[in-house]
C-alpha positions as CSV (number, residue, x, y, z in Angstrom):
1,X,0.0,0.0,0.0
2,X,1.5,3.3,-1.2
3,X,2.5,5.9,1.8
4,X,-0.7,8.7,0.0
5,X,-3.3,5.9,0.5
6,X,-2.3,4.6,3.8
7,X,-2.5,8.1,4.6
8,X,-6.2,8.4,3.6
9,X,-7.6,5.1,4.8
10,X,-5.8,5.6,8.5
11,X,-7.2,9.5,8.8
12,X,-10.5,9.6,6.9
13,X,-12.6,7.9,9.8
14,X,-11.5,10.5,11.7
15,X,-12.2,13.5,9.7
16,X,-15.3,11.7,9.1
17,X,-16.0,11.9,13.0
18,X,-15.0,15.6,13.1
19,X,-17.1,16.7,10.6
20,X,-19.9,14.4,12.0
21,X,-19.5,16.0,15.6
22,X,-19.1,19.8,14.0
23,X,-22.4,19.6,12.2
24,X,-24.6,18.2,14.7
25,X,-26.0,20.4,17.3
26,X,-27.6,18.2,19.7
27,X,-26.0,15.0,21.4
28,X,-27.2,11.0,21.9
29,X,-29.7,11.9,19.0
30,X,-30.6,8.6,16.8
31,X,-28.8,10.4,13.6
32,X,-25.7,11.0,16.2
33,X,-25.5,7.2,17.6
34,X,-26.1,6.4,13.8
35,X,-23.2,8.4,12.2
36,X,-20.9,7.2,15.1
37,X,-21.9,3.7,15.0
38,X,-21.1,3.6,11.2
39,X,-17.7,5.6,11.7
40,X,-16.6,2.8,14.3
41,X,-17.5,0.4,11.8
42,X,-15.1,1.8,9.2
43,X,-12.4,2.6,11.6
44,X,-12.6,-1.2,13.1
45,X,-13.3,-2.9,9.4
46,X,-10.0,-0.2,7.9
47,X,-8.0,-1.6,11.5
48,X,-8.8,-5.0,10.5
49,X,-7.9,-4.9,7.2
50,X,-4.6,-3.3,7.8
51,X,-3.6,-5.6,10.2
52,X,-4.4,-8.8,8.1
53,X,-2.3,-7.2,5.1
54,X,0.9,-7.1,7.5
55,X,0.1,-10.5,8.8
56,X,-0.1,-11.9,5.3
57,X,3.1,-10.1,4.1
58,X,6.2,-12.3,4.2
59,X,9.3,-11.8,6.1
60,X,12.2,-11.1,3.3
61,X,15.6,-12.2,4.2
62,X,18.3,-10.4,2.9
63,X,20.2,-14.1,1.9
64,X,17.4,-16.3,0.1
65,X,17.4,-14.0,-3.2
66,X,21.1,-15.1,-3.9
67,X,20.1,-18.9,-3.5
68,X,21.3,-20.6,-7.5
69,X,23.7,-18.0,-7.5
70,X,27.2,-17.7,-7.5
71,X,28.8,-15.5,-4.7
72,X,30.1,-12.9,-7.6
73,X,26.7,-12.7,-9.6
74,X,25.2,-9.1,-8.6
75,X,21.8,-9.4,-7.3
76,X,20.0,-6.0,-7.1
77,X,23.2,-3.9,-6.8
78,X,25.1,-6.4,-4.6
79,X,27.2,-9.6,-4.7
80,X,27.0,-12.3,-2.0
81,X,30.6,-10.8,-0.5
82,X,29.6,-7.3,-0.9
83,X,25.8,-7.6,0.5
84,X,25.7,-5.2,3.6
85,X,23.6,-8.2,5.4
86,X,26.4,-10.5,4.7
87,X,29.3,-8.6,5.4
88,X,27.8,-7.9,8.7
89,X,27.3,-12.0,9.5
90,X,30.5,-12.2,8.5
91,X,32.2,-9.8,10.7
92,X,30.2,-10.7,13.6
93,X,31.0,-14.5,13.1
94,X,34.9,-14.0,12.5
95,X,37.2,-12.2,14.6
96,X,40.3,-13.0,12.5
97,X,40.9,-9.9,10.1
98,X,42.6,-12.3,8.0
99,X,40.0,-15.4,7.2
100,X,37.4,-12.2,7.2
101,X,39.3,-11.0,4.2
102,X,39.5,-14.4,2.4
103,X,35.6,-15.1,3.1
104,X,34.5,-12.0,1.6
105,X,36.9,-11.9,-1.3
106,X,35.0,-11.7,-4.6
107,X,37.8,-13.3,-7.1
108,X,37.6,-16.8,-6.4
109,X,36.2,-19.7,-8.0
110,X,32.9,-20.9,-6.5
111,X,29.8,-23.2,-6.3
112,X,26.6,-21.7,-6.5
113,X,24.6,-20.8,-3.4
114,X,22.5,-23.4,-2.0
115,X,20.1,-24.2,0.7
116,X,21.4,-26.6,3.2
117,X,19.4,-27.8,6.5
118,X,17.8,-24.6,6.5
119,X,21.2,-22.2,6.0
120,X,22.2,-20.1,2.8
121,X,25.2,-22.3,2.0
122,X,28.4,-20.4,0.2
123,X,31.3,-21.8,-1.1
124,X,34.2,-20.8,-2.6
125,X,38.8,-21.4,-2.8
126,X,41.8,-19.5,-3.6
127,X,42.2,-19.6,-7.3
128,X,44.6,-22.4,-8.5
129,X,44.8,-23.7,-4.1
130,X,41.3,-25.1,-4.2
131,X,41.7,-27.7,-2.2
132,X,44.3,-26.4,0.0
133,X,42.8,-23.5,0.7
134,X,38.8,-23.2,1.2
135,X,35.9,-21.5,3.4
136,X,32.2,-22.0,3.6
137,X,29.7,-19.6,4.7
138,X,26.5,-20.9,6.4
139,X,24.0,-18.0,7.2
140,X,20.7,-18.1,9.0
141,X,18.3,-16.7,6.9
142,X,15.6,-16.4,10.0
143,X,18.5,-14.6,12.7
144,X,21.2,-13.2,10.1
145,X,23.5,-15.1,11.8
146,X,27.0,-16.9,10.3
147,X,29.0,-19.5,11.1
148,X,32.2,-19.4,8.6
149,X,34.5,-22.9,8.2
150,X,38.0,-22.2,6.8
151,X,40.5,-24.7,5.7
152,X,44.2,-23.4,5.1
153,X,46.1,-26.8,4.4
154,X,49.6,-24.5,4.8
155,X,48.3,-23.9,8.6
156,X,46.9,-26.8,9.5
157,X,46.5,-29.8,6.8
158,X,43.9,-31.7,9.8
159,X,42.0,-29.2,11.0
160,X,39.2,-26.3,9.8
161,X,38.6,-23.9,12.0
162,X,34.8,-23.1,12.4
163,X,33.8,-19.3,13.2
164,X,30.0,-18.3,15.0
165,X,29.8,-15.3,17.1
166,X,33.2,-14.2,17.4
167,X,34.2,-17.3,18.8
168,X,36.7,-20.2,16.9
169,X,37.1,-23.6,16.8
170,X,38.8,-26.4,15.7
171,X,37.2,-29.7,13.8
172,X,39.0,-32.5,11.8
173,X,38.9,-31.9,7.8
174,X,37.8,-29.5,5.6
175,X,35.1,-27.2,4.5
176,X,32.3,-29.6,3.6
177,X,31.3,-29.8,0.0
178,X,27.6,-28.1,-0.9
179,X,27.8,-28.4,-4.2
180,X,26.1,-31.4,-4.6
């Protein structure tokens, strides 16, 4: 609903009911308790109707639209690593300046964006260190949340180390594979 005719439907019942209450001289007459009954009836029917509207309205995430998408493909006038929304999982999941950097780095090669147990999946390498050198980002489209995995075989060939909420942790292997 545009912002003119949200204006009109929320205010006209009450003009309606000041120019009513201006015109009529005497009070608790029938064509009073008429004109007020039928101006509750429109304010409490417009009510209604206005909050079934933003009931019905789904929630956007900021995450879903890039879903089929690889991390560099724009969608509106952002990329996966350059979203706002993302960047600001990211950040809030990773602590380490340096894995922050790699994870939103918009050069290297990359699956496309998936769903996976619920999380907007993204996966992408170092160009020509694939395997050495990985990260996946997992956001929650419902909280806006991240948890980052990054594999750097030259640090630790065993290990990933998981990011969520600023803290870090180790697990055996590396960054699972979501392109399948």
């Amino acid at each position: 609903m545009t912002r003119h005719r949200l204006w009109t439907v929320l205010t006209l019942p009450i003009l309606l009911s000041a120019a009513l209450a201006a015109c009529s001289g005497e009070k608790n007459s029938p064509a009073d308790n008429a004109a007020d009954n039928a101006v509750n009836a429109v304010e409490n029917a417009m009510a209604n109707a206005a909050s079934a509207t933003n009931a019905a309205a789904p929630r956007a995430d900021a995450f879903s639209p890039y879903v089929g998408k690889y991390p560099f493909d724009k969608v509106g006038a952002h990329s996966w690593n350059d979203d706002p929304a993302v960047v600001a999982a990211v950040k809030a999941a990773v602590a380490d300046k340096a894995v922050r950097k790699w994870v939103l780095e918009d050069g290297g090669p990359s699956s496309p964006i998936a769903t996976v147990d619920g999380k907007i999946a993204a996966w992408s390498c170092e160009t020509h260190n694939c395997g050495p050198h990985q990260w996946l980002t997992l956001v929650d489209p419902a909280s806006g949340t991240a948890e980052v995995c990054y594999y750097d075989e030259a640090v630790d060939a065993q290990s990933t180390r998981w990011f969520k909420a600023g803290k870090e942790e180790k697990r055996p292997g590396q960054c699972p594979d979501v392109s399948s």
